[in-house]
N, C-alpha and C positions, 0 to 999 in steps of 0.2 A: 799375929804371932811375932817374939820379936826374935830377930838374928841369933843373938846370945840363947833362947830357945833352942834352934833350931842347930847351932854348933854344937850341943849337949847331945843329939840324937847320930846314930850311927850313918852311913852310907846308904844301908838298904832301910833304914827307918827314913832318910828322906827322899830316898825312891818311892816308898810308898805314900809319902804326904804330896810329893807331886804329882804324882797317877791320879788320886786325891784330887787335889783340886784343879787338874784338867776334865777330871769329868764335871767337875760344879763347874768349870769354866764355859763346856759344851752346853751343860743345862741352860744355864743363864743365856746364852744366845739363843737356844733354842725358845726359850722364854719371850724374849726380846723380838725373834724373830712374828711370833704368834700373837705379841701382844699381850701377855699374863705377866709381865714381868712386875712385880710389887717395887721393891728396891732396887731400883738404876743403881746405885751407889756401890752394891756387891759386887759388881761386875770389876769397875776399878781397885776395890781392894782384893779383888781374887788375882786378877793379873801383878798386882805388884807381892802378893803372897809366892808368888811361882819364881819372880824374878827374887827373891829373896832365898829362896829354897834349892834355885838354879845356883845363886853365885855360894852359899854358903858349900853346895856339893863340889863347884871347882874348885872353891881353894880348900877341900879334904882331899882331891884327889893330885891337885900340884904339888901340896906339902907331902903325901904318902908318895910320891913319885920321886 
């Protein structure tokens, strides 16, 4: 997903896309952790999906401040 995506969606719309992919974030370890994991590769683009999701909610919440 790209930045410019994710600045079109509200506060609570990217609340819920981070709740979202912290739980795919847990799967995937959990995965990892067992051994069924298919795709290594997901795992790195789920955590930079979070950091993307993280900075786009700070700067909606420094600029509304």
């Amino acid at each position: 997903m790209k930045a410019s995506d994710l600045r079109d969606k509200t506060p609570d719309q990217l609340d819920d896309e981070l709740v979202k992919l912290k739980k795919e974030q847990f799967n995937l370890r959990f995965q990892a952790a067992t051994g069924q994991m298919e795709n290594t590769s997901r795992v790195r683009i789920v955590r930079r999906e979070i950091a993307k999701v993280k900075t786009v909610l700070r700067e909606k919440k420094t600029a509304s401040a």
